[in-house]
Structure formats: structure tokens, C-alpha cells
C-alpha positions as CSV (number, residue, x, y, z in Angstrom):
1,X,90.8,68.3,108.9
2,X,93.3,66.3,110.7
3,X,91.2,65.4,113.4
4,X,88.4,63.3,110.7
5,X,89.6,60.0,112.6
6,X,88.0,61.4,116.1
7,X,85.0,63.3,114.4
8,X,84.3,59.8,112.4
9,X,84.1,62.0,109.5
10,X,82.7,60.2,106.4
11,X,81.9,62.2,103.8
12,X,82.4,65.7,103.0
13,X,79.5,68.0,101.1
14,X,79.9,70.5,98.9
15,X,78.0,73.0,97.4
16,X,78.1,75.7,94.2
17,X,75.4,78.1,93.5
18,X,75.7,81.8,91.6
19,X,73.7,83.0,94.7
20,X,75.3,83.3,98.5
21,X,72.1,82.0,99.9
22,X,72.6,78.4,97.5
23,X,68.7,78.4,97.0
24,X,69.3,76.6,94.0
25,X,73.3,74.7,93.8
26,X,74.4,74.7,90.7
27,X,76.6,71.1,91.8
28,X,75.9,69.7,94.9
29,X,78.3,66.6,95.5
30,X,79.6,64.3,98.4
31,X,82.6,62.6,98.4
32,X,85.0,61.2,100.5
33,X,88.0,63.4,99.3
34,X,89.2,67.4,100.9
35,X,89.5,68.1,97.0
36,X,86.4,68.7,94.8
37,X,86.5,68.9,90.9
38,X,83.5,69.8,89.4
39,X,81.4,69.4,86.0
40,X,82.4,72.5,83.5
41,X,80.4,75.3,84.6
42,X,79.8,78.5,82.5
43,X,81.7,81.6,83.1
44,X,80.1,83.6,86.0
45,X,80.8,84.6,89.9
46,X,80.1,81.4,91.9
47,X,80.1,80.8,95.7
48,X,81.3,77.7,97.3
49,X,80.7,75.6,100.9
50,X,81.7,72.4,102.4
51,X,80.5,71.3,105.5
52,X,81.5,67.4,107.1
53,X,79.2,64.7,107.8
54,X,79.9,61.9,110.4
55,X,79.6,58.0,109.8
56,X,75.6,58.3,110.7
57,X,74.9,60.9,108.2
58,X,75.1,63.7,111.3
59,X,76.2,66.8,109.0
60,X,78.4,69.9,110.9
61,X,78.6,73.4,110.4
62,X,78.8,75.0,107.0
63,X,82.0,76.3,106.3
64,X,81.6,80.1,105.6
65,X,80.5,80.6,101.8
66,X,84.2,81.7,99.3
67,X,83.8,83.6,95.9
68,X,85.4,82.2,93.2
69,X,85.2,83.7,89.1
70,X,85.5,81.4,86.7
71,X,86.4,83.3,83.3
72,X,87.4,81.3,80.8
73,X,86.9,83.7,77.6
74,X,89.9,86.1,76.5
75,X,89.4,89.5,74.9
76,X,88.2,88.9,71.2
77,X,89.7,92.2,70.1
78,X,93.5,93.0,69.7
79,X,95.0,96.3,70.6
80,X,95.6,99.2,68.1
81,X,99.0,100.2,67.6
82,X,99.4,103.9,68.0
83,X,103.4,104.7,68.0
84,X,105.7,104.5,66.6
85,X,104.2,103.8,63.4
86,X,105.0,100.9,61.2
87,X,108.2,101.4,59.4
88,X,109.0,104.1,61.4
89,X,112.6,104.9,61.9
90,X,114.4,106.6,65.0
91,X,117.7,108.0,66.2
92,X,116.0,107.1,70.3
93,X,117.4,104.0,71.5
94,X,114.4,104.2,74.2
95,X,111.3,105.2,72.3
96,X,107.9,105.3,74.0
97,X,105.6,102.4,72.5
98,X,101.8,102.9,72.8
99,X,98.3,101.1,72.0
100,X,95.1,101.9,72.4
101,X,93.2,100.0,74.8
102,X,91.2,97.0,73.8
103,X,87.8,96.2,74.8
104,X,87.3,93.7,78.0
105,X,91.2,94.0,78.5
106,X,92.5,95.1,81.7
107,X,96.3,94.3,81.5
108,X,98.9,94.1,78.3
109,X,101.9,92.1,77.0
110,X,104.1,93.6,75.1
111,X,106.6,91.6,73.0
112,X,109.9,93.0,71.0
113,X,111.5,91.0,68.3
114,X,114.3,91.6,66.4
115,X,114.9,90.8,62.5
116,X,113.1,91.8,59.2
117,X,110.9,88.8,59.3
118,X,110.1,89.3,63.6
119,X,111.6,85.8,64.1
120,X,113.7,86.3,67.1
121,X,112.0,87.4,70.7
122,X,114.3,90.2,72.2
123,X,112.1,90.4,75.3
124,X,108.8,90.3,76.6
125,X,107.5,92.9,79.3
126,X,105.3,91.3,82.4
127,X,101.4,91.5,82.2
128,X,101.0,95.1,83.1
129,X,97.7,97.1,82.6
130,X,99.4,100.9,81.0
131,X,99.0,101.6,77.4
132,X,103.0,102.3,76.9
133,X,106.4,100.5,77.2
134,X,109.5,102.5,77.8
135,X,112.8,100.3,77.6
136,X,114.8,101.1,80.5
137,X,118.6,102.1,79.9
138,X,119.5,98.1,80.6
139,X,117.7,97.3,77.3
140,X,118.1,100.1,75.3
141,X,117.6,99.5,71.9
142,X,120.6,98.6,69.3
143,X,121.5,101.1,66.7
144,X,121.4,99.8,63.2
145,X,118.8,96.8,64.2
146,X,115.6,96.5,62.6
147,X,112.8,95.8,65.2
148,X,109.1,94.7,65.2
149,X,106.7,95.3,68.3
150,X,103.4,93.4,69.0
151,X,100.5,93.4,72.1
152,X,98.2,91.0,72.9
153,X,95.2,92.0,75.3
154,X,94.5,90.2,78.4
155,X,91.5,90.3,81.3
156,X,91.8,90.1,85.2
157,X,92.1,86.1,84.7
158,X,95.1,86.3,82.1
159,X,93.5,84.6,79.7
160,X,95.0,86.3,76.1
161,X,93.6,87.4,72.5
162,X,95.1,87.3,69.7
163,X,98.1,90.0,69.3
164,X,98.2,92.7,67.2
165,X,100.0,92.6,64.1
166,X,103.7,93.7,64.2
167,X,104.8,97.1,63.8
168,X,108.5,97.6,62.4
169,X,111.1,100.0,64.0
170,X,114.6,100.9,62.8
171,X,116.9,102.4,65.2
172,X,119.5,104.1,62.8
173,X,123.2,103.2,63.0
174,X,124.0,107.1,64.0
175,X,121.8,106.4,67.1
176,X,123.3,107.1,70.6
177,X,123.0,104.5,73.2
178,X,122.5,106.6,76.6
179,X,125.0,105.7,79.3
180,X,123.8,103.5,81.9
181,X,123.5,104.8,85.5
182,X,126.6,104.6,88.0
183,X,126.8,102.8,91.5
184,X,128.5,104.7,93.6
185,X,130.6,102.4,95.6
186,X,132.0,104.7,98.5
187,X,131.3,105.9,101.0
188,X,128.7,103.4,101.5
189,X,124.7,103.5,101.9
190,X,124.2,106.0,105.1
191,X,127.9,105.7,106.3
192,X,130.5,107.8,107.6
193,X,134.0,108.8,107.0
194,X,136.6,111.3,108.3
């Protein structure tokens, strides 16, 4: 705190134990320092406390116990590709992608690539926890381009597995490319005009 000087604050305890009543800390450390690093601790729910003790060893208040989860171990299983199917090819320029879910995952990346051998990254869609990916009309996909999709499963930490293996798409050169939506530009948002 930034009062320590007139508290003659010397130390500061704190605690970690897998049980809110800390029975039994699994670290239990003083220091001088407001930042604590512990000893690798398995993965598990853990609570944690601090309270302040003076230069005669007088300890204050605990603080009030905090939950933290401490998951270090990604989903060993990759998602299963469901469409389109490898080699597939498509006259839609904004196909539907989908995966089965993967066990302990709770959110997805998808990545597209572009090229026969899936060397160049077209885009990569935020951590999101569906089982699809629709491109939007911005990145529609490009006629006469080979593609290859891939998903890697992630849990609640974002720690990631290992991605699927890639898929390929062609989009055939008589595919249409949907027109992308107008802005209307007057008259503007909620006016008026005579």
C-alpha cells in the first residue's frame, strides 16, 4: 500500500492452498516485495491471501481470499473436419466450414491458407467457441484459388493442441463473388430533409 512507510510495514505474507479455509498452504512465503512468484504448482483451482506485518512481527488483517486456475495442459485431441470435405470443390465464394467438437476444448481457431502446398496464411478467425466459420462478404473467397482449412482446439485458458490436418477447397473460376453491402450516405443516420 502506499501508506507501508506510516504502518512500518516490513514484510508481506502470503499464502496458497487448494482449500478457502488454507488448512494446509500449499506455499506459504514472506517477502519484502507487493509481487509474489511462486514454485510450479500443478494444475488445479487455488486460493490466494496476503496480509502485512509490521517491523515487530505484529501481522494485520488477511486480505479477503482470490481464486485463481492454473491450467497449463492443452486439449490432447484435434478437431474432426466435417465440411467441406477434402478436395472438395465449390462454385460458393462463402461456404460454411465445420468441425466436430474436440474433447476438453471450449473455443476454436480456425486458420485459411491459400496454395496447393497450404504455405500462405489468408486469415485466421479470433478464438471463438462455435463449430463453423462463415466468411463474411469482406473476405469472400477467390474464384479459381485453391484453399486449405485447418482448426486447432483450445480450453478456457487458451492453451492450444495440435491442429487438424488440412482440408483442401477449390473455388472454381465460374464462381460469383456476391456484391458487398452499400452505405448509404444520405440522408444521414436519423436526419431530416425537406
Amino acid at each position: 500500500p502506499a501508506n507501508a512507510a506510516a504502518y512500518q510495514i516490513s514484510v508481506y505474507q502470503i499464502q496458497i492452498d487448494d482449500g478457502v479455509s488454507f488448512t494446509s498452504p500449499a506455499r506459504d512465503a514472506r517477502q519484502s516485495g507487493t509481487t509474489y512468484t511462486p514454485a510450479a504448482l500443478p494444475d488445479g483451482r487455488y486460493y490466494w491471501r496476503v496480509r502485512a506485518l509490521n517491523t515487530t512481527d505484529t501481522a494485520g488483517t488477511w486480505s479477503a481470499p482470490r481464486l485463481v486456475v492454473l491450467d497449463t495442459v492443452a486439449p490432447t485431441t484435434t478437431p474432426v473436419l466435417v465440411a467441406p470435405a477434402d478436395r472438395a470443390s465449390t462454385t460458393v465464394t462463402r461456404p460454411t466450414f465445420t468441425w466436430a467438437a474436440a474433447a476438453g476444448a471450449t473455443r476454436y481457431r480456425f486458420s485459411l491458407y491459400s496454395g496447393a502446398n497450404c504455405t500462405t496464411l489468408v486469415r485466421t478467425m479470433p478464438p471463438q467457441a462455435t463449430l463453423s466459420y462463415v466468411p463474411s462478404v469482406a473476405d469472400a473467397l477467390i474464384p479459381g484459388t485453391t484453399y486449405c482449412w485447418q482448426v486447432a482446439a483450445g480450453d478456457t485458458a487458451l492453451n492450444w493442441g495440435p491442429a487438424s490436418a488440412f482440408h483442401r477447397l477449390v473455388v472454381l473460376s465460374g464462381a460469383t463473388i456476391p456484391p458487398g453491402r452499400p452505405t448509404p450516405t444520405s440522408p444521414a443516420l436519423n436526419g431530416f430533409t425537406n
